[in-house]
Backbone as CSV, one residue per row, in Angstrom:
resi,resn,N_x,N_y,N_z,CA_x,CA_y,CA_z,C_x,C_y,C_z
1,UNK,0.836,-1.206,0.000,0.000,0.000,0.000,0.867,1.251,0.000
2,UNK,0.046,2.318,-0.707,1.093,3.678,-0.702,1.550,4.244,0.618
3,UNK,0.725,4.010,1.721,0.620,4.464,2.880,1.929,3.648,3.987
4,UNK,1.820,2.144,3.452,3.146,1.635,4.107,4.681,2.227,3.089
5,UNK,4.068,2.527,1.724,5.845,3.109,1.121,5.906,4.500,1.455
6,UNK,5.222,5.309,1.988,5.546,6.378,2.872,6.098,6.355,4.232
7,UNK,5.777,5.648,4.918,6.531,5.148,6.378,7.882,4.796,6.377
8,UNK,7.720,3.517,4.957,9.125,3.336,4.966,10.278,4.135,4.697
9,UNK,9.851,4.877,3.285,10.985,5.934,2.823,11.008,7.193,3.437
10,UNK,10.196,8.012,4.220,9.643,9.049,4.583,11.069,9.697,5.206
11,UNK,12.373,8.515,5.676,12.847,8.989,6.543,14.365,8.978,6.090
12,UNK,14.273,8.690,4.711,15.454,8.738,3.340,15.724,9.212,2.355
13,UNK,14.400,10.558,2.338,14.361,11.027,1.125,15.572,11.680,0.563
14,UNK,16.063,11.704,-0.492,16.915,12.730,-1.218,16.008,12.870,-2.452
15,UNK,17.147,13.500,-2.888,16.465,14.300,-4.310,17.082,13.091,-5.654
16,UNK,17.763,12.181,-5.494,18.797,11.060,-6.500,19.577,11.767,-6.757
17,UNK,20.435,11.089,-7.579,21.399,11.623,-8.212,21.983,12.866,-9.315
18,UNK,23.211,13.073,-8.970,22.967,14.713,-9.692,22.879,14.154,-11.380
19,UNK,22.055,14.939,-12.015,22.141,14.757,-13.489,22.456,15.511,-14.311
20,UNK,22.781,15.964,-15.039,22.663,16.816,-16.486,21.868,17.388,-17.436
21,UNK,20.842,16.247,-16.794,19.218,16.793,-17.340,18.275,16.545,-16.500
22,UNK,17.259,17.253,-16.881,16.144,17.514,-15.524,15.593,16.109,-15.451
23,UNK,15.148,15.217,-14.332,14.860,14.351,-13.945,13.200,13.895,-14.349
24,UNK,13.115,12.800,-15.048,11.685,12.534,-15.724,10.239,12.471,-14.756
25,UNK,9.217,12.823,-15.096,8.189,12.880,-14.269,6.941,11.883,-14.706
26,UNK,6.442,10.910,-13.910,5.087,10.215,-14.400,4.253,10.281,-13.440
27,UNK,2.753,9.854,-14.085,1.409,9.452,-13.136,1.253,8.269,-12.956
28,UNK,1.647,7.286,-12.148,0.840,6.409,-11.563,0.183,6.048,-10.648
29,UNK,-0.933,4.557,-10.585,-1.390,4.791,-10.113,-1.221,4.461,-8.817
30,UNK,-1.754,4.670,-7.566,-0.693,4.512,-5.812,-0.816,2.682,-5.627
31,UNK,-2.037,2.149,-6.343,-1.324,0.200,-6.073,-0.367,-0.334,-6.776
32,UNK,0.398,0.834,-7.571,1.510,0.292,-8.672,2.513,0.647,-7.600
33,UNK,2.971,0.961,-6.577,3.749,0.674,-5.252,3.537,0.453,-3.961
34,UNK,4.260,-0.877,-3.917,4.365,-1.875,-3.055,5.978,-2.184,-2.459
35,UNK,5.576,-2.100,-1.263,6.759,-2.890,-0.404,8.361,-2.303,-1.198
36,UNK,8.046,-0.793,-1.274,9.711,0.016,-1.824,9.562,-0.330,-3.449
37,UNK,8.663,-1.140,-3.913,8.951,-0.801,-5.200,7.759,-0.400,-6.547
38,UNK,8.334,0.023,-7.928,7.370,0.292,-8.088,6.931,-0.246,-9.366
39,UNK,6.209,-0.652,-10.299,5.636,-1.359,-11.336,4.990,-0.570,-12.018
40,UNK,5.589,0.657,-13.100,4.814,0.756,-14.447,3.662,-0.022,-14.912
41,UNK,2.833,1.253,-15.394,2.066,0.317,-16.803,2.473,0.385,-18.105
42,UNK,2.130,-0.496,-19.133,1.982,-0.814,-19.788,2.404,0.501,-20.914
43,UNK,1.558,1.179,-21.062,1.792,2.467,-21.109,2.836,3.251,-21.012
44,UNK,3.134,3.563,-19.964,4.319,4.552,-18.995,5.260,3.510,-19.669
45,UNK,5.619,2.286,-19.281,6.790,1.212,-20.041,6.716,1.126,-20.994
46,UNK,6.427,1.705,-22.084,6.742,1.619,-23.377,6.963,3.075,-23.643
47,UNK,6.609,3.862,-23.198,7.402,5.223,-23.108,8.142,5.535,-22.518
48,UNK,8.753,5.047,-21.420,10.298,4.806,-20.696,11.162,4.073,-21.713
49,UNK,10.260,2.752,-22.318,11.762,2.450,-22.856,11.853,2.799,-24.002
50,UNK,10.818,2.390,-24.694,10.717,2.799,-26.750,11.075,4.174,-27.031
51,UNK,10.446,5.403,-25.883,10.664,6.683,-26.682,11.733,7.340,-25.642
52,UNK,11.542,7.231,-23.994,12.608,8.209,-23.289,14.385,7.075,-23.757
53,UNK,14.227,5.744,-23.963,14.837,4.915,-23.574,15.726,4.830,-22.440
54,UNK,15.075,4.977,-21.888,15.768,5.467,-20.053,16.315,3.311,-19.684
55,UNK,17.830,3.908,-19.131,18.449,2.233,-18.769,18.148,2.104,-17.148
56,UNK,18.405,0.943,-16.737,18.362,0.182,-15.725,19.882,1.448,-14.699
57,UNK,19.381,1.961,-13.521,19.952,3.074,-12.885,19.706,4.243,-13.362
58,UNK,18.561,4.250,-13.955,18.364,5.610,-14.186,16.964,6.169,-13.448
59,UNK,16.696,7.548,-12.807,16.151,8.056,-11.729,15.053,8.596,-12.792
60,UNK,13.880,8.019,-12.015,13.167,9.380,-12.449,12.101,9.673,-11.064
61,UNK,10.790,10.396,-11.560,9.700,10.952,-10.387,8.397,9.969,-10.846
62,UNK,7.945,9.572,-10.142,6.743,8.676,-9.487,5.561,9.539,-8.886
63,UNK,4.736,9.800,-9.598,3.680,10.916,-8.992,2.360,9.823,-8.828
64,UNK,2.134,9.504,-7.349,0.640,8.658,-7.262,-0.632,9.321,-7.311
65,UNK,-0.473,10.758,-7.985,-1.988,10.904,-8.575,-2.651,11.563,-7.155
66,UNK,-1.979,11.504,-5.837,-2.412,12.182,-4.674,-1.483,12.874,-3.634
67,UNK,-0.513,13.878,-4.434,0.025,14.595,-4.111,1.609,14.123,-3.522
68,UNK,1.943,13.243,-3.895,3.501,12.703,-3.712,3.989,12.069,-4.743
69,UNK,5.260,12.449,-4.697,6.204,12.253,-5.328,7.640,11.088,-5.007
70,UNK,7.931,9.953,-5.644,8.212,8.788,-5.320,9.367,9.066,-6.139
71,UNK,10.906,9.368,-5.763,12.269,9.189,-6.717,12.365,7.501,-6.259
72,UNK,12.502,7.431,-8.544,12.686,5.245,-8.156,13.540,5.572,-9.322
73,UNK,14.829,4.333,-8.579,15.617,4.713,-9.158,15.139,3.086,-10.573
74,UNK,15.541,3.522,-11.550,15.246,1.925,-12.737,15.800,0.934,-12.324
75,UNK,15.206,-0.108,-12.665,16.064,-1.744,-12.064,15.885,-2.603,-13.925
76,UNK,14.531,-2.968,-13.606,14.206,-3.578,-14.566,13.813,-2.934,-15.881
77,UNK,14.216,-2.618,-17.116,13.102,-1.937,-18.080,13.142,-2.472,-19.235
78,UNK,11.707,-3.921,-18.796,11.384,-4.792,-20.029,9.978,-4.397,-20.406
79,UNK,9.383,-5.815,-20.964,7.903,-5.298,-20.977,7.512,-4.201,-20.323
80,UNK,7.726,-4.326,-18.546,7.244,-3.968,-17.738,8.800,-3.264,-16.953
81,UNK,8.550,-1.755,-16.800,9.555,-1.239,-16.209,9.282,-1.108,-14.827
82,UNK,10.014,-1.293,-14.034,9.927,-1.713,-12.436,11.442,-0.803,-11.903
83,UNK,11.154,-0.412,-10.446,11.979,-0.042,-9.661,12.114,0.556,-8.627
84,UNK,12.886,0.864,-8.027,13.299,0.459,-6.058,12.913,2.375,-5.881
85,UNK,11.794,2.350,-4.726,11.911,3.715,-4.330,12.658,3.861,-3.619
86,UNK,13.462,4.939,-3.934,14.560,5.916,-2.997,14.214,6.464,-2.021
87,UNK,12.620,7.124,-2.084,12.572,8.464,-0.716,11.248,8.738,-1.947
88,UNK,10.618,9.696,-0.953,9.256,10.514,-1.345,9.537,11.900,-0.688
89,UNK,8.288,12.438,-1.259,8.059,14.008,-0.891,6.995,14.302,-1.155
90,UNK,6.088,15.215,-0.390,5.250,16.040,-0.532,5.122,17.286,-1.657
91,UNK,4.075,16.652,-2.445,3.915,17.921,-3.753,3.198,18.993,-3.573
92,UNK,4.038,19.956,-3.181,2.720,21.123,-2.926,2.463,22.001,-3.971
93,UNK,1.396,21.178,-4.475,1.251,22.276,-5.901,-0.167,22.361,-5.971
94,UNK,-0.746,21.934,-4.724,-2.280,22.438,-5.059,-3.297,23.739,-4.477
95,UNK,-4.095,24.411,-4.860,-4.712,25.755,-4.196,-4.983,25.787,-3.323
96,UNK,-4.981,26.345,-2.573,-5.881,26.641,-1.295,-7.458,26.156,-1.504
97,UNK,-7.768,26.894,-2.698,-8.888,27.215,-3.069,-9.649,25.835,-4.080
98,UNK,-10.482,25.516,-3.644,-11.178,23.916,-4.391,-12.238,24.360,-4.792
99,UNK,-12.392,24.208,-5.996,-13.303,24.689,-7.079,-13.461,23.552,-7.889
100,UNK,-14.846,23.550,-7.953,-15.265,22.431,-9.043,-16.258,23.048,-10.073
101,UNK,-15.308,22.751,-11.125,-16.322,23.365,-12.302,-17.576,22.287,-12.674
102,UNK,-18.945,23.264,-12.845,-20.111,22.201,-13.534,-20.463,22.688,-14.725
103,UNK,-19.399,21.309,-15.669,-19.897,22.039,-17.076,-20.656,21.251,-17.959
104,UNK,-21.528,22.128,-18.181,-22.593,21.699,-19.713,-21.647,21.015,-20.778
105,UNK,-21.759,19.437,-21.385,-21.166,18.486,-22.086,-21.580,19.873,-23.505
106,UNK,-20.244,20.216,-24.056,-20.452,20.837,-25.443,-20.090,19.476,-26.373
107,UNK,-20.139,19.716,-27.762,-20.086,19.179,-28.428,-18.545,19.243,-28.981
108,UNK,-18.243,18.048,-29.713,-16.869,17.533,-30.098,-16.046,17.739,-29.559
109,UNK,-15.216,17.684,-29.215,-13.717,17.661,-28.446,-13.515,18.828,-27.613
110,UNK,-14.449,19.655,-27.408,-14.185,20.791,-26.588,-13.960,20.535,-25.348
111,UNK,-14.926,19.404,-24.915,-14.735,18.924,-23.007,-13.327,18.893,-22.899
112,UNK,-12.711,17.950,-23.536,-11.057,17.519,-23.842,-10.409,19.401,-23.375
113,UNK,-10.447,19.824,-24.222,-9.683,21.365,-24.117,-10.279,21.974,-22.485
114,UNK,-11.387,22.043,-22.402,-12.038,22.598,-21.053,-11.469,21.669,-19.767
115,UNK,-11.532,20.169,-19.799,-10.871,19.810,-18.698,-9.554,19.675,-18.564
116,UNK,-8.516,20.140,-19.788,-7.439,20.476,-19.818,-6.877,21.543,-19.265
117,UNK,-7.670,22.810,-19.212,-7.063,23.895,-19.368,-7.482,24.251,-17.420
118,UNK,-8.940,23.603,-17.461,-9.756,23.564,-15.782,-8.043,22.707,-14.877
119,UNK,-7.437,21.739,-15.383,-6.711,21.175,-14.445,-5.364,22.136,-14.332
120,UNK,-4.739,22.627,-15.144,-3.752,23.370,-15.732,-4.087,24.409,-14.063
121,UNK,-5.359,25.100,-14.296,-5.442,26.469,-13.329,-6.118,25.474,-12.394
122,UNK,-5.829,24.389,-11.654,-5.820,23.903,-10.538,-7.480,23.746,-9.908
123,UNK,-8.487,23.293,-10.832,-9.203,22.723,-9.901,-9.171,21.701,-9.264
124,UNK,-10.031,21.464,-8.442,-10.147,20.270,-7.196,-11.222,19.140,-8.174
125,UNK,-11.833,19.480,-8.824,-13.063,18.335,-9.517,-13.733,19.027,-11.011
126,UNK,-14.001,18.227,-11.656,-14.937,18.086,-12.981,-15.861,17.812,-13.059
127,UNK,-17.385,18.405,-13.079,-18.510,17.613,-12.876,-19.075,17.816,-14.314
128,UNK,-19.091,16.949,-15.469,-19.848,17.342,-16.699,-21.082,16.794,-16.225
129,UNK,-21.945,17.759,-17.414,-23.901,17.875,-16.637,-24.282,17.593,-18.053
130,UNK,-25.760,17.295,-17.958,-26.272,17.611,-19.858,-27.461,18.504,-18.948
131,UNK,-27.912,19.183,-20.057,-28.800,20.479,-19.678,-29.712,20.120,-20.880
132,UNK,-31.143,21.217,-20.759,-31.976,21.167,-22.163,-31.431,21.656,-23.256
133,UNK,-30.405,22.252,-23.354,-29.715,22.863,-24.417,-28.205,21.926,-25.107
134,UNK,-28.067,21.120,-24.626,-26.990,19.982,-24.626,-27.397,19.360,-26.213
135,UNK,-26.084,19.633,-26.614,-26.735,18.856,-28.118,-26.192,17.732,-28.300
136,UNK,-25.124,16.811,-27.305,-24.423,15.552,-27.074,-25.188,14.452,-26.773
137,UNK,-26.044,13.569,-27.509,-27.009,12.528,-26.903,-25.978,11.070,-26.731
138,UNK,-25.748,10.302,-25.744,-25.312,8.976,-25.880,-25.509,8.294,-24.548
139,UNK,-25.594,6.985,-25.050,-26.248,6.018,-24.295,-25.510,6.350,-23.085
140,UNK,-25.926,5.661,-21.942,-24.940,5.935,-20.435,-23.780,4.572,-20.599
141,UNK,-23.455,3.968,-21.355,-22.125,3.239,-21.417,-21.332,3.914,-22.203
142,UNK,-22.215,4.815,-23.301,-20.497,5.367,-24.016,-20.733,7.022,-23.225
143,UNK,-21.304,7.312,-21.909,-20.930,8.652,-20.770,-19.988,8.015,-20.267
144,UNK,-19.956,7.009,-19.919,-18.990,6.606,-18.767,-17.637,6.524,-20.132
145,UNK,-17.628,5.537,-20.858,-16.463,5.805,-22.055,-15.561,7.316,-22.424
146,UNK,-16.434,8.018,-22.445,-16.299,9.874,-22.725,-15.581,10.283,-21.377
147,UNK,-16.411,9.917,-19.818,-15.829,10.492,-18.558,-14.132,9.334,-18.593
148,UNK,-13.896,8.325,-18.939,-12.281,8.005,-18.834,-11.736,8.570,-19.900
149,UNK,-12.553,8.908,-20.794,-11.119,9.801,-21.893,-10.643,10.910,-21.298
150,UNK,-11.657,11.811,-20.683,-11.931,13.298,-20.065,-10.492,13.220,-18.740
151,UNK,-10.556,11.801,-18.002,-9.731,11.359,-16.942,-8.585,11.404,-17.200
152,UNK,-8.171,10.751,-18.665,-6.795,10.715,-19.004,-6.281,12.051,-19.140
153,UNK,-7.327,12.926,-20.108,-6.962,14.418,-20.192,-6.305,14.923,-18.973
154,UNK,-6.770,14.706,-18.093,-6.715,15.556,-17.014,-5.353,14.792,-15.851
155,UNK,-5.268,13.623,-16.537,-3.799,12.902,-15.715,-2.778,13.606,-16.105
156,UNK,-2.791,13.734,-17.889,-1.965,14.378,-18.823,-1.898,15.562,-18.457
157,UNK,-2.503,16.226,-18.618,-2.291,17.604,-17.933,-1.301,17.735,-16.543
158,UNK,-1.780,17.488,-15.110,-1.761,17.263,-14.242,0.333,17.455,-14.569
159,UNK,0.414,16.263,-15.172,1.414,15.349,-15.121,2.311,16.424,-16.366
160,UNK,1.740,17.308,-16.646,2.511,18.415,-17.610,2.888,19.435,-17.021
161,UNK,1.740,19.684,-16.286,1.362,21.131,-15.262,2.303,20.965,-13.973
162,UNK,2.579,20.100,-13.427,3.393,19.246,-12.469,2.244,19.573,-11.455
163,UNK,1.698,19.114,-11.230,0.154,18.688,-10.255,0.610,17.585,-9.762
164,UNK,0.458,17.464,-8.302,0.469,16.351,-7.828,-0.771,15.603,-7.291
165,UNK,-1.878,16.165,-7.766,-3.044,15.909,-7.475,-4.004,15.560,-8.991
166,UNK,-4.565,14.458,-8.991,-5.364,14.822,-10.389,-6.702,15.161,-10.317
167,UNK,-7.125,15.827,-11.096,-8.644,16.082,-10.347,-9.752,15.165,-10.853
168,UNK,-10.687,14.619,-10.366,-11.218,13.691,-10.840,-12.512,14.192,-11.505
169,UNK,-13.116,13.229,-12.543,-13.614,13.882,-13.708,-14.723,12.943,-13.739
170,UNK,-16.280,13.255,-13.405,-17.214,12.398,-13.121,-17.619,11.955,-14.679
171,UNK,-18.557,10.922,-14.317,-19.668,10.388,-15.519,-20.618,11.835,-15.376
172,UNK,-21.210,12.217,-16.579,-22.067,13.315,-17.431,-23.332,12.775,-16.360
173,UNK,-23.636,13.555,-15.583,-25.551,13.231,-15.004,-26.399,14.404,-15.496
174,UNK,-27.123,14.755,-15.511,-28.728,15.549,-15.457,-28.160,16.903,-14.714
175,UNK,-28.399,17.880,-15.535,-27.895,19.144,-14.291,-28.733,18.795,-13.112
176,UNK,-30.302,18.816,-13.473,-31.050,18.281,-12.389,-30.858,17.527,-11.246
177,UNK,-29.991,16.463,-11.277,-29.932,15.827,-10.745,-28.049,16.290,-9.811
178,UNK,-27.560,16.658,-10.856,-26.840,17.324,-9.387,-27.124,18.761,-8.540
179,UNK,-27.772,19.458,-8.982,-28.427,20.422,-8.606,-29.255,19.894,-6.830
180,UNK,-29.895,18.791,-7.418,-30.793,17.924,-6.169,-29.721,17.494,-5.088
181,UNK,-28.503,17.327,-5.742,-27.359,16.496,-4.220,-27.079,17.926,-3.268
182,UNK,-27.222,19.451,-4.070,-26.880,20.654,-2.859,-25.559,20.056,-2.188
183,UNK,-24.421,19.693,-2.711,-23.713,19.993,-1.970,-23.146,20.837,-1.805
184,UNK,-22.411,21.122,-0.439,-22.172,22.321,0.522,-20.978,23.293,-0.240
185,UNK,-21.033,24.388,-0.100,-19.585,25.320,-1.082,-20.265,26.750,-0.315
186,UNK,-18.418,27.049,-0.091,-18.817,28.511,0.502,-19.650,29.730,-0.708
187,UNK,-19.629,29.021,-2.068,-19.946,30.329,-2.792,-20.034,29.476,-4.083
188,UNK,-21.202,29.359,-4.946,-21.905,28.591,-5.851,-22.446,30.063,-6.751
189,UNK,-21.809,29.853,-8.112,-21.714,30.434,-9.322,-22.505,30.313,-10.289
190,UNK,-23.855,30.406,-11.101,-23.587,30.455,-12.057,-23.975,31.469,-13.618
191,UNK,-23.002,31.227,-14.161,-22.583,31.955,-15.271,-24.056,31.788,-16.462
192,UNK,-24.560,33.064,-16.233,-25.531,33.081,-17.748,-25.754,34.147,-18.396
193,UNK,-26.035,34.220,-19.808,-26.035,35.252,-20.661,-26.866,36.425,-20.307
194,UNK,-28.378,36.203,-19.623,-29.335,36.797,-18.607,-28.866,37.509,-18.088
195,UNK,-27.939,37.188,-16.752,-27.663,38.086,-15.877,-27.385,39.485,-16.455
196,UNK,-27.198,40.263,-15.242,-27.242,41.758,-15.742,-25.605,42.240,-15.705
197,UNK,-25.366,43.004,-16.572,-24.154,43.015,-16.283,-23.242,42.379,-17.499
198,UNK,-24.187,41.102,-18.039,-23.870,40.576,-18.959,-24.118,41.192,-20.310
199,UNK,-23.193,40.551,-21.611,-23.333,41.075,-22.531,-24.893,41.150,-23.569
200,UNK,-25.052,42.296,-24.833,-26.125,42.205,-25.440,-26.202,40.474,-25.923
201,UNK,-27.837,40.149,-26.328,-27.921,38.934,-27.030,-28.666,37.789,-26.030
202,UNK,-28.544,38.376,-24.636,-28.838,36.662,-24.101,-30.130,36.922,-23.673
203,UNK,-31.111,37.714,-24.144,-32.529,38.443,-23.677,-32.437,39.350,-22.746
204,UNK,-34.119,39.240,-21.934,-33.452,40.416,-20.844,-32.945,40.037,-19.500
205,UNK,-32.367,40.503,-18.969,-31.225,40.612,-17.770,-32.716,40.323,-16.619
206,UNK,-31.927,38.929,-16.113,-32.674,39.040,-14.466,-32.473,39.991,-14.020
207,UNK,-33.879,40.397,-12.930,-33.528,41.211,-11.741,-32.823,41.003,-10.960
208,UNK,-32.426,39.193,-10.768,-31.277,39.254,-9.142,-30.076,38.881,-9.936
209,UNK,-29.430,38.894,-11.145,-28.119,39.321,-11.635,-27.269,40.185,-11.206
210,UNK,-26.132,39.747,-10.974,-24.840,40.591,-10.800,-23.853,40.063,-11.511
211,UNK,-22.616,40.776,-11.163,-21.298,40.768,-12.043,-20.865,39.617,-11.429
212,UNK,-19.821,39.169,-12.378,-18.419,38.474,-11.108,-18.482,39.153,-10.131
213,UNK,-17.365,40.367,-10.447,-16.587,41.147,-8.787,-17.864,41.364,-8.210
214,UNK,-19.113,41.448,-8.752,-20.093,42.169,-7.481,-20.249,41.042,-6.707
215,UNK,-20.509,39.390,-7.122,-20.443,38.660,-6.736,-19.657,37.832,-5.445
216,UNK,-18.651,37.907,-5.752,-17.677,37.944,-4.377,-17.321,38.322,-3.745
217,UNK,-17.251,37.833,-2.719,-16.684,38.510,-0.787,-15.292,38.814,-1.101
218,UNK,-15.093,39.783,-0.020,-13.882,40.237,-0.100,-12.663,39.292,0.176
219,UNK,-13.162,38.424,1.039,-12.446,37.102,1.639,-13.389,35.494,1.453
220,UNK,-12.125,34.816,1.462,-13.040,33.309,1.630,-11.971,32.776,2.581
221,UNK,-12.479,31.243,3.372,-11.559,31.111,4.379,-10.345,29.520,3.582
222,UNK,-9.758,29.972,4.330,-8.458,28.928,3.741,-9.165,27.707,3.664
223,UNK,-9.241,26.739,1.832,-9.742,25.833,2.112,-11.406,25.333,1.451
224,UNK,-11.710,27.457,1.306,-12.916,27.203,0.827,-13.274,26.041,-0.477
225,UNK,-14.512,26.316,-0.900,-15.143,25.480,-1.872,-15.641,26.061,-2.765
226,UNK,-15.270,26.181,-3.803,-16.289,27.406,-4.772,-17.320,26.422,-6.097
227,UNK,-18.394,26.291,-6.199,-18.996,25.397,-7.365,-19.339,26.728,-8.245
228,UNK,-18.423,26.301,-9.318,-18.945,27.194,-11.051,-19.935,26.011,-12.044
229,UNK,-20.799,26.754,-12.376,-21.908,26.255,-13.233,-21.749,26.472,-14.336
230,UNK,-21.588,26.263,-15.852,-20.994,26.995,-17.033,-22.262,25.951,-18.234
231,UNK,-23.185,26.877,-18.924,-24.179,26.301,-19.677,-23.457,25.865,-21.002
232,UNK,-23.980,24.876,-21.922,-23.772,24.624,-23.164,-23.760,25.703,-24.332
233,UNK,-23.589,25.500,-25.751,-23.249,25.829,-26.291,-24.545,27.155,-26.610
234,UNK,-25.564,26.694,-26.400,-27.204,27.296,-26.587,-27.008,28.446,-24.965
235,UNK,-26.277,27.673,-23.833,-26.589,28.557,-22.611,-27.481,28.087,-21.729
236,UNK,-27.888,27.745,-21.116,-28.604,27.646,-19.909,-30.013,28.263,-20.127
237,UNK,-31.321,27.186,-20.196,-32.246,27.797,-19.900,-32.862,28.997,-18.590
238,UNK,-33.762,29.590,-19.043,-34.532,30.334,-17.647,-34.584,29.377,-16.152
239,UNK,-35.365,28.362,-16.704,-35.659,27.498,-15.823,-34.739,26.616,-14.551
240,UNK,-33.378,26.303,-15.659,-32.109,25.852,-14.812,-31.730,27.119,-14.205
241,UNK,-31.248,28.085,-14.601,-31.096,29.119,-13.575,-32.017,29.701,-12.051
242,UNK,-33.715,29.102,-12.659,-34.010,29.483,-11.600,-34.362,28.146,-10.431
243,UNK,-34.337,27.076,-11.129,-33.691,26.241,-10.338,-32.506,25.712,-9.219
244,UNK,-31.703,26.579,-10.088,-30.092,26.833,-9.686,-30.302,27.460,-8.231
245,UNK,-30.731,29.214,-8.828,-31.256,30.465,-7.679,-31.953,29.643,-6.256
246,UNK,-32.735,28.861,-6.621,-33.519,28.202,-5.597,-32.659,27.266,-4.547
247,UNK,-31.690,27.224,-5.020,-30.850,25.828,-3.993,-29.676,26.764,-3.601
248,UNK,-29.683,28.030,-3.927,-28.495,28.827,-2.968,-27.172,29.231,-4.281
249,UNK,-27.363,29.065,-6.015,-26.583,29.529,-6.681,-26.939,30.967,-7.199
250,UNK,-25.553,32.046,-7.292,-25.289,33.198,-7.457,-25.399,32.726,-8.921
251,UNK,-26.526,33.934,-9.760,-26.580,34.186,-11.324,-25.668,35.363,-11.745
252,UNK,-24.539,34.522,-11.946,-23.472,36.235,-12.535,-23.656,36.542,-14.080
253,UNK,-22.718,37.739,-14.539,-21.973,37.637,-15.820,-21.078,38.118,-15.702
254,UNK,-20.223,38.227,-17.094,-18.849,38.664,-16.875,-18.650,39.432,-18.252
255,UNK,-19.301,40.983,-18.026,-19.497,41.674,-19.081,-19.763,41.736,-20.007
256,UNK,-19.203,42.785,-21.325,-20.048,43.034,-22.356,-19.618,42.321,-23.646
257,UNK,-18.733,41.108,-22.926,-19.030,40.395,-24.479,-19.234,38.277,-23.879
258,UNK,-19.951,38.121,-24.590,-20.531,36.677,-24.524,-19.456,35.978,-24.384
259,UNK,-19.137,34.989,-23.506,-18.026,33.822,-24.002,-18.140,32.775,-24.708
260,UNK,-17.459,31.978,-25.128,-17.876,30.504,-25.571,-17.820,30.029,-24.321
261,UNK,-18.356,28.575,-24.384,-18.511,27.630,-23.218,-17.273,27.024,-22.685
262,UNK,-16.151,26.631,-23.657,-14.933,26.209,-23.699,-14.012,27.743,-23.327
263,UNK,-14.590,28.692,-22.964,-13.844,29.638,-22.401,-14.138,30.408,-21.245
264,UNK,-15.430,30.421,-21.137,-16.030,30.526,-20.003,-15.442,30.122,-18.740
265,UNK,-15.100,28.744,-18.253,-14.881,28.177,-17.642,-14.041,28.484,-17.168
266,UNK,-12.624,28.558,-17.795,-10.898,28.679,-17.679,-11.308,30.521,-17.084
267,UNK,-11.753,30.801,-18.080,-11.616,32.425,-17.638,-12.320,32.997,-16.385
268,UNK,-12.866,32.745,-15.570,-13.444,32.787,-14.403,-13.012,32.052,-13.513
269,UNK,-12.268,30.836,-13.662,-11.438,30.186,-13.004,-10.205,30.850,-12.580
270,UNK,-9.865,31.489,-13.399,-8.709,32.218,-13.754,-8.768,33.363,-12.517
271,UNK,-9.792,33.797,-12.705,-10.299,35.489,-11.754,-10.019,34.700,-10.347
272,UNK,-10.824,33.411,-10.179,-10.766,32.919,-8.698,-9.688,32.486,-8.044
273,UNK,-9.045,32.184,-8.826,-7.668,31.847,-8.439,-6.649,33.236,-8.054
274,UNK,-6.723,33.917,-9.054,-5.993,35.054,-8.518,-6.796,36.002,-7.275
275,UNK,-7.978,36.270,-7.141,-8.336,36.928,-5.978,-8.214,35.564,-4.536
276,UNK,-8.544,34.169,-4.935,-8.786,33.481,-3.058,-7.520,32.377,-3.855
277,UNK,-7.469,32.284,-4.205,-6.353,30.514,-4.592,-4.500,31.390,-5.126
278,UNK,-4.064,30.607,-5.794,-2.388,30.871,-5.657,-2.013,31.546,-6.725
279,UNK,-2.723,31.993,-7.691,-2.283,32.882,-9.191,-1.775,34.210,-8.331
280,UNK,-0.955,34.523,-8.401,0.090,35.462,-7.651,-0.223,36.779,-9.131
């Protein structure tokens, strides 16, 4: 278990050996180390050996996907590349601030770019929704198919971004139906063309619309939770918004020009991070 190869090495860490070039970084997953050592997939071992061709003593980084970092130095690199952890460390590369974006499934490859760019600026979770405006129809075996591609995106990233955390990336449900779970967040968002404040085009402006900045407290406490809501390609009906309004979500906009949906997201993410999370 990952929890016994932390005990063990916890109290040996170095950094390996000095190199010449910066030291390689992967995602696996935390039952691929056991008892000091560690076992590639399939995957990762054929890109250690076919493309980095990294030999037997050679160091790289071991990231278990929950915020540590495992230097193993190479032993074996056949099929299956295997090798002896050195020492661990604590990755501190995640926000203060845990934000989970809820985004409307757009069409073709955009989720891919949106949960790319969502992990990049450090959220905590991915919740894709379908809404009445959702133009993505598929059975619930190829949602769940779509939510592990969306997963890998976001390992990849993670594992680019140097994240030591990956954020996890649900199966597509019913806005409805997560709307109904209310779970708890110091400050629940969401983004529609309506609101006031917002740009021409999206009809007329609710009365209880505000901006972003009007939207947020001056402070949130270390730790907070922020849920962003972000509609499909059509936008968010009346109805989901006032559905939304009813369970405790803020109807913002973010001025005088419309976003896409695949930009929406990142760019308000972006704002939150720099006023409560680590964008310096």
């Amino acid at each position: 278990m990952v929890t016994g190869s932390l005990r063990a090495h916890r109290c040996r860490w170095r950094a390996g050996p000095p190199s010449s070039s910066p030291v390689r970084r992967f995602t696996i997953a935390p039952d691929r180390i056991r008892d000091g050592r560690v076992a590639f997939d399939r995957a990762e071992s054929r890109h250690l050996r076919r493309v980095l061709r990294l030999k037997p003593g050679d160091t790289v980084i071991a990231a278990d996907g929950a915020g540590h970092d495992f230097t193993v130095r190479l032993e074996d690199v056949g099929e299956t590349v295997t090798g002896t952890v050195l020492g661990v460390a604590r990755r501190d590369a995640e926000s203060p601030l845990r934000i989970t974006l809820v985004q409307s499934v757009p069409k073709g490859d955009k989720m891919e770019a949106i949960v790319r760019a969502a992990t990049e600026l450090g959220v905590a979770r991915v919740v894709p929704v379908t809404t009445e405006r959702t133009i993505v129809t598929l059975e619930p075996g190829r949602w769940r198919e779509r939510a592990r591609r969306w997963q890998r995106v976001a390992k990849e990233a993670a594992k680019q971004c140097g994240r030591g955390v990956i954020p996890p990336v649900d199966v597509p449900r019913p806005l409805g139906e997560f709307l109904a779970l209310d779970e708890p967040a110091e400050l629940r968002l969401c983004l529609w063309e309506g609101a006031a404040g917002q740009g021409q085009g999206g009809g007329q402006a609710l009365p209880f619309g505000t901006t972003l900045t009007q939207s947020l407290p001056p402070t949130l406490p270390q730790g907070a939770s922020i849920h962003l809501l972000i509609g499909p390609e059509g936008g968010l009906s009346r109805q989901e918004v006032e559905s939304g309004r009813a369970v405790g979500w803020r109807v913002i906009g973010v001025g005088p020009r419309i976003l896409r949906t695949e930009t929406a997201g990142p760019a308000i993410i972006a704002v939150l991070q720099s006023k409560f999370g680590d964008m310096d």
